[in-house]
C-alpha positions as a printed Julia matrix, in Angstrom:
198×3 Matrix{Float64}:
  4.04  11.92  24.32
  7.0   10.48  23.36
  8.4   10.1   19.74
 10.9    7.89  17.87
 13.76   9.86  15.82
 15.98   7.6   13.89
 18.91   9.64  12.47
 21.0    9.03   8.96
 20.31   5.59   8.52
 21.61   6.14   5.27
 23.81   4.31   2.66
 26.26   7.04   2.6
 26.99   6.61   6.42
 26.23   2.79   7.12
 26.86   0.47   3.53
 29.47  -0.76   3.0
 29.59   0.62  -0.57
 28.82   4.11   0.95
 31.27   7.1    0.64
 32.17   6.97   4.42
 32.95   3.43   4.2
 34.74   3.91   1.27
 36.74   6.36   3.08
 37.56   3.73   5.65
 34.74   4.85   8.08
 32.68   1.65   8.46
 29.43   0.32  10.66
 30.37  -2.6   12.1
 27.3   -4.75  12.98
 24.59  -3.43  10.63
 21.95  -6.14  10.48
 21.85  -5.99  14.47
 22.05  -2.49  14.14
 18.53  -2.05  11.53
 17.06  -4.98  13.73
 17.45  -3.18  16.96
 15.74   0.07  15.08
 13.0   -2.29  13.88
 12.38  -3.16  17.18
 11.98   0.55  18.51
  9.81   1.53  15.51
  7.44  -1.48  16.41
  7.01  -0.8   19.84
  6.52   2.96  18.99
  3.47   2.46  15.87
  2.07  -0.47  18.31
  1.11   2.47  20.75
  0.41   5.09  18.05
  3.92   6.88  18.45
  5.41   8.96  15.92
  8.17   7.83  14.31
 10.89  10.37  12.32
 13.4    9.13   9.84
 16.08  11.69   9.43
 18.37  12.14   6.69
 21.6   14.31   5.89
 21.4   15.61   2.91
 23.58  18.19   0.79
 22.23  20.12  -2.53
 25.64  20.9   -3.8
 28.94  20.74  -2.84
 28.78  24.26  -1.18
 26.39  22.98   1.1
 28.68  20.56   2.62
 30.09  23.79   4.42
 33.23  23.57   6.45
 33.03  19.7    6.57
 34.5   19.41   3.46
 37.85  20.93   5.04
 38.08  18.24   7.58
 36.42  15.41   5.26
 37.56  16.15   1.36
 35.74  13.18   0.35
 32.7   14.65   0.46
 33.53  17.56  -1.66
 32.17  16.04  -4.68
 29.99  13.17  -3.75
 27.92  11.67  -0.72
 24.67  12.44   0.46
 23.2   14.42  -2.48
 19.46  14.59  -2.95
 18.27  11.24  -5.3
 21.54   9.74  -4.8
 21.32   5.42  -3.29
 23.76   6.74  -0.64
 21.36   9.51   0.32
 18.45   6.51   0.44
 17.93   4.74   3.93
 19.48   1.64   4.13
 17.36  -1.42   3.15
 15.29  -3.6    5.9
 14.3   -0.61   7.57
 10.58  -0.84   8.64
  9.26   2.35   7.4
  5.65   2.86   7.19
  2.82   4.83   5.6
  2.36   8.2    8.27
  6.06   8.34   9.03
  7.65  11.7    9.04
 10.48  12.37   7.5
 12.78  15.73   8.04
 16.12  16.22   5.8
 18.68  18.17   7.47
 22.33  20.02   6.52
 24.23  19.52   9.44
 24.98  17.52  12.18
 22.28  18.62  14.6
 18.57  17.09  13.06
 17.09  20.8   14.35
 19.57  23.01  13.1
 18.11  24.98  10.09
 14.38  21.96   9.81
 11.13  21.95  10.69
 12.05  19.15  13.64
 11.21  20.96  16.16
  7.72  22.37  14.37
  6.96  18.73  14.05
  7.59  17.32  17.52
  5.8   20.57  18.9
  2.95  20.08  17.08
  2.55  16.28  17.87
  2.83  16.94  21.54
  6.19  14.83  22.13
  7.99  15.7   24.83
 10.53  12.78  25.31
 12.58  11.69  22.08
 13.87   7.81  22.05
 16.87   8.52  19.69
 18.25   5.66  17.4
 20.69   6.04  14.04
 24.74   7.21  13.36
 26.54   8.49  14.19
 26.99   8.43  18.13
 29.69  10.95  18.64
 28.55  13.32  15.63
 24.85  13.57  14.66
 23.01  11.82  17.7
 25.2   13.79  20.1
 24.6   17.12  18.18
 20.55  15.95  18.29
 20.53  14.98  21.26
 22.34  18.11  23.07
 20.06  20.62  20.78
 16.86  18.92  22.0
 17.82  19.47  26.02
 18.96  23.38  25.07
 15.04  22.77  23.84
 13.38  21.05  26.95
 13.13  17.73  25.04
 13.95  14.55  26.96
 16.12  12.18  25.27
 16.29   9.02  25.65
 19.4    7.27  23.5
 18.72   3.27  22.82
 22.4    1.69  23.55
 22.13  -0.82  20.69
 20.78   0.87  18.21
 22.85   3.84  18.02
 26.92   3.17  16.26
 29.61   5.25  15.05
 32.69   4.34  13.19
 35.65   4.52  16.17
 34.45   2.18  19.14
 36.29   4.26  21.76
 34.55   7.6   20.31
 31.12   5.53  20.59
 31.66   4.65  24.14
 32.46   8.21  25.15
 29.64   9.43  23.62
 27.17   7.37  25.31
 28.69   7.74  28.33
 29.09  12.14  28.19
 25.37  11.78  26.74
 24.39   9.89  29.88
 25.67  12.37  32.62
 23.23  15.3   31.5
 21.81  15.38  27.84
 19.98  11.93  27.86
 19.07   8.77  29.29
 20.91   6.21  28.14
 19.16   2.64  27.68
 18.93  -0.62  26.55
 16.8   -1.3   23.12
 14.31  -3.4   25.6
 13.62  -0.45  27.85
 13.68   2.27  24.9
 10.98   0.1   23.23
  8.79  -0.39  26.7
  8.97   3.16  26.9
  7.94   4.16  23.74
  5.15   1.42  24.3
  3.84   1.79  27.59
  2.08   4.69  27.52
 -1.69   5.28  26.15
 -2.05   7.7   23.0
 -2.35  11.57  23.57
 -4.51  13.77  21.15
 -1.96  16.75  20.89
């Protein structure tokens, strides 16, 4: 089975008026960028695919950990639980029987039930969409090959904020960790095959 895992899609990390942009980290392209994750999320509920909205989240500022050393900004604001920025960004086509999993760090497994979830659905193959390239969708995407999860990374609908850092990501992904893909193939993959009971 293979599942959809959209990562940080939030307004902290893509709106303009979000703390990173604010801090002169910006998402260039978003419309394309939610399109392109529409896309994948259509093709995956057409065949009866799970799809998993993840979200960074910190309770307090002592849960940013040692992030806050190398980004201050988020000492006292960014991501916090019933915050906008912690919201996903609007247009995204979320749907009744999505998951959702909230996460601390980088890596969407480190210290969730992600794993527990994608276990118990059956997936075995992850089409991974969402922000940032080089940071969280790396970090997912290496954890879930130290698991034996495929991973699949959608080309256009993944960004980060430094084009050159984007570009080496998808391309150090694509030599062991994942496959990298257009949007097109992601969503015939996540589309082609027939429903498993897990």
């Amino acid at each position: 089975m293979t599942a959809l895992v959209v990562i940080d899609m939030q307004n902290d990390y893509c709106h303009p008026g979000g703390v990173f942009a604010r801090a002169g980290l910006r998402v260039t392209g978003l419309d394309g960028l939610v399109e392109n994750v529409n896309t994948l999320a259509a093709a995956a509920r057409s065949a009866g695919r799970p799809v998993i909205w993840v979200r960074m989240e910190w309770a307090s500022d002592a849960d940013v950990g040692l992030l806050a050393e190398r980004s201050p900004f988020l000492r006292e604001e960014g991501l916090r639980p019933g915050t906008w920025g912690a919201e996903l960004v609007a247009g995204l086509d979320r749907a009744p029987g999505d998951h959702e999993i909230v996460k601390p760090r980088f890596d969407a497994f480190h210290r969730t039930g992600l794993e527990d979830l994608l276990r118990g659905l059956g997936a075995e193959t992850l089409v991974v969409a969402g922000v940032r390239t080089d940071f969280c969708v790396e970090s997912t995407v290496r954890a879930a090959f130290f698991r034996d999860l495929k991973a699949v990374v959608a080309r256009e609908a993944v960004a980060g904020y430094v084009e050159d850092l984007h570009r080496n990501s998808l391309r150090l992904m694509g030599t062991v960790f994942a496959d990298v893909v257009s949007v097109d193939e992601a969503a015939g993959l996540l589309s082609a095959e027939a429903p498993r009971c897990p």
